[in-house]
GUKEKOL-727881 format. One record per residue (C-alpha): y, x, z; residue number from 1. Coordinates in nm, 4 decimals, padded with zeros to 6 digits. Layout:
N
y Y x X z Z kolnu NUM $
...
This chain:
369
y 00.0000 x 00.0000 z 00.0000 kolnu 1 $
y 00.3768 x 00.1516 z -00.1051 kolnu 2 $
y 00.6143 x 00.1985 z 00.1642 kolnu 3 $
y 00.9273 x 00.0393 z 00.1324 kolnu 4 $
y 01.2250 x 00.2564 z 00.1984 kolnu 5 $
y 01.5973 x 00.1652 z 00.3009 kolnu 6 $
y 01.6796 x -00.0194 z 00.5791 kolnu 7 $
y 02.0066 x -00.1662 z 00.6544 kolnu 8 $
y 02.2235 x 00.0178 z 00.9156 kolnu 9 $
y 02.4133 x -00.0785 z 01.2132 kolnu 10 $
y 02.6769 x 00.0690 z 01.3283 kolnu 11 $
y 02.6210 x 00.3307 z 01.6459 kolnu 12 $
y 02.8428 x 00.2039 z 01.9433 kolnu 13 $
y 02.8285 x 00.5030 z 02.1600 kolnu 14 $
y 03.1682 x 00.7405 z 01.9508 kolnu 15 $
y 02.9493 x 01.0729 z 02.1117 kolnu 16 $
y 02.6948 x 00.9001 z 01.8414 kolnu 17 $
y 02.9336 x 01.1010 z 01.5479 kolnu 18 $
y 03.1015 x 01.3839 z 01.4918 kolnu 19 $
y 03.4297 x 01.4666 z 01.5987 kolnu 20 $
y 03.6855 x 01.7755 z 01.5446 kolnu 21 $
y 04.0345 x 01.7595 z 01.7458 kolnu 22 $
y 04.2655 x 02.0020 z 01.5645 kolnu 23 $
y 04.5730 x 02.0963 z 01.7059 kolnu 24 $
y 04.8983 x 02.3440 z 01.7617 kolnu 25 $
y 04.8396 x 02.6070 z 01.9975 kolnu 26 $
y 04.8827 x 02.5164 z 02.3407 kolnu 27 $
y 04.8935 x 02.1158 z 02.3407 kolnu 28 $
y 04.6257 x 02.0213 z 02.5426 kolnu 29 $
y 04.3200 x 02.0135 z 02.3187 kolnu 30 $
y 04.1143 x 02.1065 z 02.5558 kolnu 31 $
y 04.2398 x 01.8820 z 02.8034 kolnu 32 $
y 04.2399 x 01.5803 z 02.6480 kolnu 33 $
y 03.8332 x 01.6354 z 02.5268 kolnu 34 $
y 03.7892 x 01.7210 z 02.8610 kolnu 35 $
y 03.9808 x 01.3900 z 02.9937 kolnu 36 $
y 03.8038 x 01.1728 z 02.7652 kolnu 37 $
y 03.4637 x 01.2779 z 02.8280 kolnu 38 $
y 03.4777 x 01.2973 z 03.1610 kolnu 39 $
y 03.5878 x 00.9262 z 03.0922 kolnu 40 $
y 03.2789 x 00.8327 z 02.9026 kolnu 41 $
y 02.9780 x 01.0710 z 03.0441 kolnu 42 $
y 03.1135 x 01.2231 z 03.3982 kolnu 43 $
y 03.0728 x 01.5566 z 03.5325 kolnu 44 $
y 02.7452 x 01.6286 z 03.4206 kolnu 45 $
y 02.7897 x 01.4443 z 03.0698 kolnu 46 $
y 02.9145 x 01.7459 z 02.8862 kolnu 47 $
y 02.9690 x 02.0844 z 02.8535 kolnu 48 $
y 03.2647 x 02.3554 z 02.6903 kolnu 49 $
y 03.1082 x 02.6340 z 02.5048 kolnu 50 $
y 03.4264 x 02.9083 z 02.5470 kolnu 51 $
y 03.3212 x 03.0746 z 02.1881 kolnu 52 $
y 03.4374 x 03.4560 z 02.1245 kolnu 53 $
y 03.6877 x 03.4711 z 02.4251 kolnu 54 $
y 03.8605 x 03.1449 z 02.3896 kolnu 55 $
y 03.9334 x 03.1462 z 02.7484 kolnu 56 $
y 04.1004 x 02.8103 z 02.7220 kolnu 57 $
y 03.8881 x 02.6689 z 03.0361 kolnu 58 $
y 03.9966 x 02.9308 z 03.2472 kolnu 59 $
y 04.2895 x 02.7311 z 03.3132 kolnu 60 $
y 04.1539 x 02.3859 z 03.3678 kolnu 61 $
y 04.0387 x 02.2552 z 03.7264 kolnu 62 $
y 03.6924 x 02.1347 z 03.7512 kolnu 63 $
y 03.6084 x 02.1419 z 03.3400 kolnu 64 $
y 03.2299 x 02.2726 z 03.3089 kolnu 65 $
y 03.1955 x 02.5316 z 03.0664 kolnu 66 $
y 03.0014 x 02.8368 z 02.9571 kolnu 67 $
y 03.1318 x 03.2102 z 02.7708 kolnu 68 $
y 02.9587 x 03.3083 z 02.4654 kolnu 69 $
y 03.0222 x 03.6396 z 02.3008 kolnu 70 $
y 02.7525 x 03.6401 z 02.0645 kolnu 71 $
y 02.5465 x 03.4139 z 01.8861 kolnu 72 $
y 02.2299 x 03.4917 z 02.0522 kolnu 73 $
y 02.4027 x 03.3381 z 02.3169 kolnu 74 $
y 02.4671 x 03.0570 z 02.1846 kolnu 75 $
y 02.0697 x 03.0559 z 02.0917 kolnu 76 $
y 01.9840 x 03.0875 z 02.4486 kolnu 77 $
y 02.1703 x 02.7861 z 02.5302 kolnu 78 $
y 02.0369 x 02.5889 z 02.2947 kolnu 79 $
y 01.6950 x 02.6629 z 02.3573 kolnu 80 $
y 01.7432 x 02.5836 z 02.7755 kolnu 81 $
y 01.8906 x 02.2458 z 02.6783 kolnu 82 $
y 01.5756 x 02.1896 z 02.4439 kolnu 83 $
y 01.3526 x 02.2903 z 02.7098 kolnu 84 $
y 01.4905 x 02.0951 z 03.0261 kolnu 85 $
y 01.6536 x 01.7859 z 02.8272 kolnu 86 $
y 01.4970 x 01.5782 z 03.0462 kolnu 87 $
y 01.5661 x 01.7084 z 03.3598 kolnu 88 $
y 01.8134 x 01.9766 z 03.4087 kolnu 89 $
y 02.0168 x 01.8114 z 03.1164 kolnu 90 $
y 01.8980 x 01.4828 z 03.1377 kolnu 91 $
y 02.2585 x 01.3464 z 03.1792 kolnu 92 $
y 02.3991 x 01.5966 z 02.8743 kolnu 93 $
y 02.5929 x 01.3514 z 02.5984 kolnu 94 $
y 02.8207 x 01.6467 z 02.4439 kolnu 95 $
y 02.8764 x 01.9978 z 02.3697 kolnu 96 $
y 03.2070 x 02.1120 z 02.3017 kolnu 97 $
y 03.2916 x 02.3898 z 02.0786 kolnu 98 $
y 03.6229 x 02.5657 z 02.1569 kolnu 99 $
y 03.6957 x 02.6414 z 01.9207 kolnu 100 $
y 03.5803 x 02.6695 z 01.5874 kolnu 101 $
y 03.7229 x 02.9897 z 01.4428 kolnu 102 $
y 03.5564 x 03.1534 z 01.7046 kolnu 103 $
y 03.2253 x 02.9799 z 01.6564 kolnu 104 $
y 03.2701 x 03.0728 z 01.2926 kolnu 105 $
y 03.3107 x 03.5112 z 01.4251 kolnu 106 $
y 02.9947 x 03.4537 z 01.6084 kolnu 107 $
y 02.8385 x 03.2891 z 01.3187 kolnu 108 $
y 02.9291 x 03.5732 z 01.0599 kolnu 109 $
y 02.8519 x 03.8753 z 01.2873 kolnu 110 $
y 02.4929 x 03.6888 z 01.3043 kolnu 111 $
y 02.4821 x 03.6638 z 00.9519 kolnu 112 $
y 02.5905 x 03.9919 z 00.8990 kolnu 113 $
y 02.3341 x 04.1494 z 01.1212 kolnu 114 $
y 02.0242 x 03.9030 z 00.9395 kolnu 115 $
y 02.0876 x 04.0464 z 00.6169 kolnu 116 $
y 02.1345 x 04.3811 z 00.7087 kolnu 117 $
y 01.7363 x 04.3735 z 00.8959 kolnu 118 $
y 01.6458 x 04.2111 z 00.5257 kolnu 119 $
y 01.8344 x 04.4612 z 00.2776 kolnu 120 $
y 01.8322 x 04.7770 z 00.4638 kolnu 121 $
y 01.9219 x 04.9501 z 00.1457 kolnu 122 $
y 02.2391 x 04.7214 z 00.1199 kolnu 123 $
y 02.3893 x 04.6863 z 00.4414 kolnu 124 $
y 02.7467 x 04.6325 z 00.5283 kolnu 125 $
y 02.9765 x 04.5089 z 00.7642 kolnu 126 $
y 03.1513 x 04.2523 z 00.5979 kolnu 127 $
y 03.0918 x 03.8569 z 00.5682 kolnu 128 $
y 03.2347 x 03.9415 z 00.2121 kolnu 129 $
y 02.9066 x 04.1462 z 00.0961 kolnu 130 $
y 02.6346 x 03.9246 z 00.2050 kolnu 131 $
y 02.4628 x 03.7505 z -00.0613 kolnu 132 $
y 02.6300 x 03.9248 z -00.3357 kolnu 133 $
y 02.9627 x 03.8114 z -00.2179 kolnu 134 $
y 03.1907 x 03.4935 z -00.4034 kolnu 135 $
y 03.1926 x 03.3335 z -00.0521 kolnu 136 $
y 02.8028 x 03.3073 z -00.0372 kolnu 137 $
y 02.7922 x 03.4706 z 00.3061 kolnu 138 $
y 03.0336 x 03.2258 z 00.4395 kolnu 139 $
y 02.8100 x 02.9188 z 00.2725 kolnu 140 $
y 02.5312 x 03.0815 z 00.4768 kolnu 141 $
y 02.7821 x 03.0950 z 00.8235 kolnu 142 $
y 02.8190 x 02.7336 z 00.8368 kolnu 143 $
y 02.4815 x 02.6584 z 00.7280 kolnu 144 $
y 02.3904 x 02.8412 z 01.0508 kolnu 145 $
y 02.6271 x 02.6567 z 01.2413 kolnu 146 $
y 02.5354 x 02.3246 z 01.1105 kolnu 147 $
y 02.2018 x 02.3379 z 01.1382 kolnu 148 $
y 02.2842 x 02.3965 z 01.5069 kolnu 149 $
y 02.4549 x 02.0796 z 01.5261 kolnu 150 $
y 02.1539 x 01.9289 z 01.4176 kolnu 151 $
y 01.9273 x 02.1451 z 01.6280 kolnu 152 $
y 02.0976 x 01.9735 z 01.9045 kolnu 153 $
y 02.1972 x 01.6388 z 01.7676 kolnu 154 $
y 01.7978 x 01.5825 z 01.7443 kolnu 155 $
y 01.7772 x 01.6097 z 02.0980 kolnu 156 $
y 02.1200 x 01.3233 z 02.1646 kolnu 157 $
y 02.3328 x 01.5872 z 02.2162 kolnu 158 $
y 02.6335 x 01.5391 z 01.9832 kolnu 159 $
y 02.8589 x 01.8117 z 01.9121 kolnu 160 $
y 03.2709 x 01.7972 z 01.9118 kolnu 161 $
y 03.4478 x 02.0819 z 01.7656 kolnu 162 $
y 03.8230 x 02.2129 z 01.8202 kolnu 163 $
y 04.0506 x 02.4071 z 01.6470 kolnu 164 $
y 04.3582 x 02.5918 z 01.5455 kolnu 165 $
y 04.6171 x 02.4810 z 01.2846 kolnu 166 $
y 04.8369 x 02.6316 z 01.0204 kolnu 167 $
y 05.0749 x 02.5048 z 00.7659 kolnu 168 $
y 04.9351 x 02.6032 z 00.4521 kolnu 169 $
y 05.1197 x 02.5623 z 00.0667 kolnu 170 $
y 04.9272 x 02.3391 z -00.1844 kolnu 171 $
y 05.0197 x 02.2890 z -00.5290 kolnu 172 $
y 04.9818 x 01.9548 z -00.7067 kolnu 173 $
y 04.7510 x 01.9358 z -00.9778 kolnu 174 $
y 04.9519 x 01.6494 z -01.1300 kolnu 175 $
y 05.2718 x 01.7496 z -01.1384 kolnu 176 $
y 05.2512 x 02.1722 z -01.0667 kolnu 177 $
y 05.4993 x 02.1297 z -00.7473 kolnu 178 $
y 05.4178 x 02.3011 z -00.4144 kolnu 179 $
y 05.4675 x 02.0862 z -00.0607 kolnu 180 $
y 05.2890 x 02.1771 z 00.2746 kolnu 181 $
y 05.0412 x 02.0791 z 00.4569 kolnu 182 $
y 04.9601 x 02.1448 z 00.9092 kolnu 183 $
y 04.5811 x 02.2235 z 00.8443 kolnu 184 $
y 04.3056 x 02.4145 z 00.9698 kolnu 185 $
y 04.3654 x 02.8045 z 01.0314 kolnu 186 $
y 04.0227 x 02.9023 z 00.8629 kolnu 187 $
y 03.9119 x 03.0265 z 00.5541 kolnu 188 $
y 03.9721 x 02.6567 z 00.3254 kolnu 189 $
y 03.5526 x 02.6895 z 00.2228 kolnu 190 $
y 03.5416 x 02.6556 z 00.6181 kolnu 191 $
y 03.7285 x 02.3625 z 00.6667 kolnu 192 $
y 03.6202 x 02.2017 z 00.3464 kolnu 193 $
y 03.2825 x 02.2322 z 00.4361 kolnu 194 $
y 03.3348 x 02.0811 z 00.8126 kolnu 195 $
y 03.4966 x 01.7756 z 00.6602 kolnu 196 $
y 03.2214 x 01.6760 z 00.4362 kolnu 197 $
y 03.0276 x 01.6495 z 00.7774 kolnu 198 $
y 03.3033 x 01.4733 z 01.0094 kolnu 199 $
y 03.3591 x 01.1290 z 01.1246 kolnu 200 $
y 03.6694 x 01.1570 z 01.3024 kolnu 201 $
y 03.9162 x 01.4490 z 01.2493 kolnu 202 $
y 04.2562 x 01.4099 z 01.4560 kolnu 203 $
y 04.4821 x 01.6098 z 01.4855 kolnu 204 $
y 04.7466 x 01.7216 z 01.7362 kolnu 205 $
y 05.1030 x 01.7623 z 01.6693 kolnu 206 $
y 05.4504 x 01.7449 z 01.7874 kolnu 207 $
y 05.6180 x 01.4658 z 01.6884 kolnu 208 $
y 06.0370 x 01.5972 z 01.7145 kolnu 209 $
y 06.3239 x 01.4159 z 01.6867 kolnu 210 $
y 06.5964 x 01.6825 z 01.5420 kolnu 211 $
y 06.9566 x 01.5544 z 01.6105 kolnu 212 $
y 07.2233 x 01.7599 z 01.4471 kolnu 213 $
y 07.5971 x 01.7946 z 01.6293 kolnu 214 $
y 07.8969 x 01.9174 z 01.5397 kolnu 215 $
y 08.0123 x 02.2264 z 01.7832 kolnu 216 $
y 08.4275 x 02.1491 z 01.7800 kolnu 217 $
y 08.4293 x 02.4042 z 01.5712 kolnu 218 $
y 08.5547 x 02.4613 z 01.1918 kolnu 219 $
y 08.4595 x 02.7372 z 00.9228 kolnu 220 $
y 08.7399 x 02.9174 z 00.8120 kolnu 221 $
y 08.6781 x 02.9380 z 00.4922 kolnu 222 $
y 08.5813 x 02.5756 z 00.4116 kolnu 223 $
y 08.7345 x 02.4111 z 00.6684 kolnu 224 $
y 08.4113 x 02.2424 z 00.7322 kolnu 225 $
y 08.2930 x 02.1289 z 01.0503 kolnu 226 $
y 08.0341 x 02.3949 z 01.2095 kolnu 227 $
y 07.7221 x 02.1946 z 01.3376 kolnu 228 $
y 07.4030 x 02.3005 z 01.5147 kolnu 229 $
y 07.0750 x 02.1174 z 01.5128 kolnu 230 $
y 06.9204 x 02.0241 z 01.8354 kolnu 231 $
y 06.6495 x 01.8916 z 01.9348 kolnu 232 $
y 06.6756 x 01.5530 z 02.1039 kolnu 233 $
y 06.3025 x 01.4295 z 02.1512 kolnu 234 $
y 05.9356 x 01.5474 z 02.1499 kolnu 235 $
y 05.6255 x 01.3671 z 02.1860 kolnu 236 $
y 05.2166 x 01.5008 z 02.1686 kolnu 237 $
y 05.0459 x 01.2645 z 01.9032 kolnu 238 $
y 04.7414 x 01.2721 z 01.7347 kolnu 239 $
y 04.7035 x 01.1529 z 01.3626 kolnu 240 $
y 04.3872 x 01.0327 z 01.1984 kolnu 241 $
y 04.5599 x 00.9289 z 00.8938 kolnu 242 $
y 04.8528 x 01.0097 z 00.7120 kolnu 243 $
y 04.9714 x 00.8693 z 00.3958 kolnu 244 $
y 05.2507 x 01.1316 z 00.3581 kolnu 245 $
y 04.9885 x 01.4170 z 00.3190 kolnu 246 $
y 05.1430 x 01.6565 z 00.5737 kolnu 247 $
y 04.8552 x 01.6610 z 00.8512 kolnu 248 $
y 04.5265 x 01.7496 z 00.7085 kolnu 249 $
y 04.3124 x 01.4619 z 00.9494 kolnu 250 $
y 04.1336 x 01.1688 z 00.8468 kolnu 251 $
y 03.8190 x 00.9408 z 00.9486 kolnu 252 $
y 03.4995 x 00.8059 z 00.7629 kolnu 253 $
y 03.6106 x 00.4734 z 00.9243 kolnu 254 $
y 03.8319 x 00.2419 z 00.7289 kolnu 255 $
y 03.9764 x 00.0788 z 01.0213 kolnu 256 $
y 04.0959 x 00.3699 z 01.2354 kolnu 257 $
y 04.4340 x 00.3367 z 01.3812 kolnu 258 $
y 04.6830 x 00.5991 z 01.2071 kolnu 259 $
y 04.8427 x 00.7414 z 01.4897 kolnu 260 $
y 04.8342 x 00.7469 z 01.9032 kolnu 261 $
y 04.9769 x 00.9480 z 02.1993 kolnu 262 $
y 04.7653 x 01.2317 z 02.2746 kolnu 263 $
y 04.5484 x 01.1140 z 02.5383 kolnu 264 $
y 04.2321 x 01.0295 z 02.6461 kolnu 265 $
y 04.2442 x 00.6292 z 02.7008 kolnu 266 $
y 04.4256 x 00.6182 z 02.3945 kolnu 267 $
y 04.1415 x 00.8826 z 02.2065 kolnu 268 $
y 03.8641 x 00.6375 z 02.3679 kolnu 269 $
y 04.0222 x 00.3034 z 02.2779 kolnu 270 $
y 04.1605 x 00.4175 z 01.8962 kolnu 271 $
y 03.7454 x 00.5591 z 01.8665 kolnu 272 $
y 03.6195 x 00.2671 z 01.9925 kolnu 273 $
y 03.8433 x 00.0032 z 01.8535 kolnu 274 $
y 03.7442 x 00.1432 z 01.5301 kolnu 275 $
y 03.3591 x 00.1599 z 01.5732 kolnu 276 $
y 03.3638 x -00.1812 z 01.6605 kolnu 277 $
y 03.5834 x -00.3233 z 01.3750 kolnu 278 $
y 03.3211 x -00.1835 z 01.1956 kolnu 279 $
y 03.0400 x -00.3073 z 01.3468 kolnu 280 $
y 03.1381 x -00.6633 z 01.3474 kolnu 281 $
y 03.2015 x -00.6572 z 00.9541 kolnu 282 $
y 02.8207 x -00.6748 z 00.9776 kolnu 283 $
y 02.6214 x -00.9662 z 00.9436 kolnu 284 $
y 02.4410 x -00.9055 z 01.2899 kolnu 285 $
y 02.4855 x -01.1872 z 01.5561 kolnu 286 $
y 02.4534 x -00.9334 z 01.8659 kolnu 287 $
y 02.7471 x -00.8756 z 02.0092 kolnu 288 $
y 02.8708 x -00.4905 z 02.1332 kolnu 289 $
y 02.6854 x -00.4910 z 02.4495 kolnu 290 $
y 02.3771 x -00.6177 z 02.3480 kolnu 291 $
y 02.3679 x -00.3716 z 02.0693 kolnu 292 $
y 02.5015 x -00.1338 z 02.3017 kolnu 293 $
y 02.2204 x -00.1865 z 02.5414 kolnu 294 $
y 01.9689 x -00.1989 z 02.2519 kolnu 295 $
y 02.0743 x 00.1643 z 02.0899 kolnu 296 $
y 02.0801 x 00.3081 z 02.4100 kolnu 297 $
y 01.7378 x 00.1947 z 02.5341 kolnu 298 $
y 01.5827 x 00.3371 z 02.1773 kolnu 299 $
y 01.7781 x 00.6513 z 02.1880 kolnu 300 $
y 01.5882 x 00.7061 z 02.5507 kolnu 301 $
y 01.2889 x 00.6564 z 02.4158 kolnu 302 $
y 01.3710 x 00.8742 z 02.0944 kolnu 303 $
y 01.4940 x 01.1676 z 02.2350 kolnu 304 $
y 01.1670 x 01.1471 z 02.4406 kolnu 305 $
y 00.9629 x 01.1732 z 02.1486 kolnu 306 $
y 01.1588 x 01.4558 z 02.0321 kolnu 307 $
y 01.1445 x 01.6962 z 02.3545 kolnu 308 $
y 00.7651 x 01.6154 z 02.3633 kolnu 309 $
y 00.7124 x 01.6691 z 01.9905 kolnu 310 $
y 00.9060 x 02.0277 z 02.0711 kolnu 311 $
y 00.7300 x 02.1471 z 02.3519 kolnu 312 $
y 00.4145 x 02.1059 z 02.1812 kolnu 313 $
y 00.5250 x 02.3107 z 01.8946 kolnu 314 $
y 00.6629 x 02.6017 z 02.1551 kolnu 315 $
y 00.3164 x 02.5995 z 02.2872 kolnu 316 $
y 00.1608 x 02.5988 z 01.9833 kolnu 317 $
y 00.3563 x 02.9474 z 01.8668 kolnu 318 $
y 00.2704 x 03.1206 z 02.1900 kolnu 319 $
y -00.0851 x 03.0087 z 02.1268 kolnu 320 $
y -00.1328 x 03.0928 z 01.8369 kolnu 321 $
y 00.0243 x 03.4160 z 01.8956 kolnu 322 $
y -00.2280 x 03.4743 z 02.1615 kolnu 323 $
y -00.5262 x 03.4242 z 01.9649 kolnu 324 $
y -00.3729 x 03.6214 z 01.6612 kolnu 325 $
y -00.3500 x 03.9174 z 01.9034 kolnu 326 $
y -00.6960 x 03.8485 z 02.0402 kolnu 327 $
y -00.8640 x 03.8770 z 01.7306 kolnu 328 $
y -00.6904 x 04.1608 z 01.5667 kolnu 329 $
y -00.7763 x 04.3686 z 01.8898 kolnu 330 $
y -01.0888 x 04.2908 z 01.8828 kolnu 331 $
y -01.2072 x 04.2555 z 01.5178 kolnu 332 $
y -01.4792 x 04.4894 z 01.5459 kolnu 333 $
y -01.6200 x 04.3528 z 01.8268 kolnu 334 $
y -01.8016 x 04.0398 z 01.7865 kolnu 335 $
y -01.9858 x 03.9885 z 02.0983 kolnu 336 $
y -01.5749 x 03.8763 z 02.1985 kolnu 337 $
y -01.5276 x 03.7337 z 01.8173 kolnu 338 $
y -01.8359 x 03.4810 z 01.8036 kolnu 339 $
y -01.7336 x 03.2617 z 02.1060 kolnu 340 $
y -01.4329 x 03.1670 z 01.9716 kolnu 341 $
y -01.5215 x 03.1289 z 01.6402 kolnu 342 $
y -01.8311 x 02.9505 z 01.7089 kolnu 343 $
y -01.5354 x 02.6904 z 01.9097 kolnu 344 $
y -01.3280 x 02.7163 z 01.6143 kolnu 345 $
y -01.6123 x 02.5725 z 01.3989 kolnu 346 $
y -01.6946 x 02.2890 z 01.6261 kolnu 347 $
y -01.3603 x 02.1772 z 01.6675 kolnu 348 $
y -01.3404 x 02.1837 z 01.2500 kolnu 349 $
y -01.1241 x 02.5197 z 01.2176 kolnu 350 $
y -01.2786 x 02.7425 z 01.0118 kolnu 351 $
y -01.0083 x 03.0023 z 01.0550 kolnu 352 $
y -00.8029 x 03.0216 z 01.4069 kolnu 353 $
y -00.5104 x 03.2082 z 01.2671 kolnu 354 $
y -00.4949 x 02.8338 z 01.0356 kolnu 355 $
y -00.4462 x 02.6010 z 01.3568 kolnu 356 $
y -00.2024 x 02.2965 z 01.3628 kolnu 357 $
y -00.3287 x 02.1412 z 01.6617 kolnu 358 $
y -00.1975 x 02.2120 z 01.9774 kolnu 359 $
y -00.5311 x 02.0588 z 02.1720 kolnu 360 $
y -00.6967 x 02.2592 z 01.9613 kolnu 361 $
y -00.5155 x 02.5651 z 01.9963 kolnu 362 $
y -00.5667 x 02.5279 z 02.4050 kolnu 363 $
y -00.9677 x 02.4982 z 02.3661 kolnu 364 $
y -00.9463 x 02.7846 z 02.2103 kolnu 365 $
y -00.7076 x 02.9914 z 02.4085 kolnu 366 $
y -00.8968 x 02.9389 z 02.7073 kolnu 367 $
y -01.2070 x 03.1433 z 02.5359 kolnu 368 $
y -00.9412 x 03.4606 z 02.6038 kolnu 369 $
């Protein structure tokens, strides 16, 4: 009988269900407002900041929970303790937090850098530039590191927000050949490019400034012209997840998300929220929020589960198999040890035990050693 595939989807409630990024100016709170929000939706133990290539951002926040990393094996580590304790040491874990992104990106290309040069030991360098023959290929393998990370630990219900630094940045129009500006990312563009093809939300965080201009009571000679001075007369923090005008580089995979807010967290929450839900009830499903909030969360439970189960037994598998690997290369000339295990091997269907796919299997044997 043919499987039938596609199946319609409904709309995640949960905004740590997609991926965010939270751009921003140096310096206005970025880190602050994550933190605020999250410790809104998941509490103290809901979330962690991973401080990437000497960010140090957290250093001056009360109370925010966050780890250093200064090199991608790092970064590995932590990955594999979440996937090992995700139901108990980080059993309440919604979010990881990476702050920020440029750094994440260092980390990513020194790892990259270091892979190839153990593969082409006849090529090595120590540029991000060489790898793969160059043409930005070494980058294109960076984020594919980094994404698959995201992932990694997305499979698990852990989703993944990302910050970062801005820029303005000069773009010519292809219409009309004219130049205009645009507050953007501060990474290489293939970076950013890249990251928005995978984002839900991107926001980012500006100054909003009133500039007043006055005249000083004073005249220039010359002209006879009043002399004036610009001031400024007003600033407020916002955040912008659209903008028509084309000067902030943000934006959102859903239609109904509000264009601008304050920058913070209740407003972060409610203008993710709001538009999660507008989008959920353009569905034809007669649940309301909570009862397909309730529903989601009860099969995530159960799904992430699954998933830790499904990876411990693969772990165990590798170490077992590695065991019996080494077990029968050290003693392949002596078959009084051999026969035992391959006699087991042939009762439990394997007719070679460096072939196994079954961790049950892979223990009945493992105990023969």
């Amino acid at each position: 009988m043919a499987r039938k595939y596609g199946k319609k989807n409904v709309v995640k409630i949960d905004p740590l269900a997609y991926n965010i990024c939270l751009l921003g100016e140096s310096k206005i709170g970025k880190t602050t407002i994550i933190k605020e929000m999250l410790e809104n939706l998941t509490g103290d133990e809901g979330y962690m900041f991973l401080e990437m290539a000497g960010e140090a951002g957290a250093d001056a926040i009360s109370g925010i929970v966050a780890e250093d990393i200064y090199e991608w094996s790092e970064f590995e580590e932590v990955m594999e303790d979440i996937e090992d304790n995700r139901t108990t040491d980080y059993k309440d874990l919604k979010t990881i937090v990476i702050d920020t992104y440029d750094g994440w990106i260092k980390l990513a290309e020194d790892e990259v850098v270091k892979r190839w040069n153990r593969k082409n030991k006849d090529k090595k360098t120590d540029s991000i530039n060489a790898v793969e023959g160059g043409f930005q290929k070494g980058q294109a393998k960076a984020f594919e590191l980094m994404f698959e990370s995201m992932m990694r630990l997305r499979k698990v219900g852990v989703s993944v927000i990302i910050i970062g630094h801005v820029k303005n940045r000069e773009n010519i129009d292809i219409a009309s050949g004219g130049t205009y500006q645009t507050l953007t990312s501060d990474v290489e563009k293939i970076y950013f490019n890249l990251l928005k093809k995978k984002m839900h939300f991107i926001g980012l965080a500006y100054y909003d400034r009133t500039i007043v201009t006055e005249k000083t009571g004073k005249k220039n000679i010359v002209t006879n012209q009043d002399i004036t001075v610009n001031k400024l007369s007003k600033e407020d923090r916002k955040i912008k997840f659209r903008d028509d005008n084309m000067a902030l580089d943000s934006g959102s995979r859903f239609a109904e998300i509000v264009e601008e807010i304050p920058l913070n967290a209740q407003a972060l929450i409610t203008a993710l929220t709001d538009a999660i839900e507008k989008e959920h009830n353009q569905g034809k499903s007669k649940k309301s929020i909570e009862e397909t909030r309730k529903e989601q969360d009860k099969t995530e439970q159960k799904r992430i589960k699954e998933i830790v189960s499904t990876l411990s037994d693969e772990k165990e598998l590798d170490k077992l198999n590695g065991q019996i690997k080494n077990f029968l290369i050290a003693n392949k000339k002596d078959l009084a040890k051999l026969n035992p295990l391959l006699k087991k091997g042939k009762e439990l269907g394997i007719d070679n035990p460096l072939d196994i796919v079954d961790v049950t299997i892979a223990r009945e044997l493992a105990k023969l050693i």
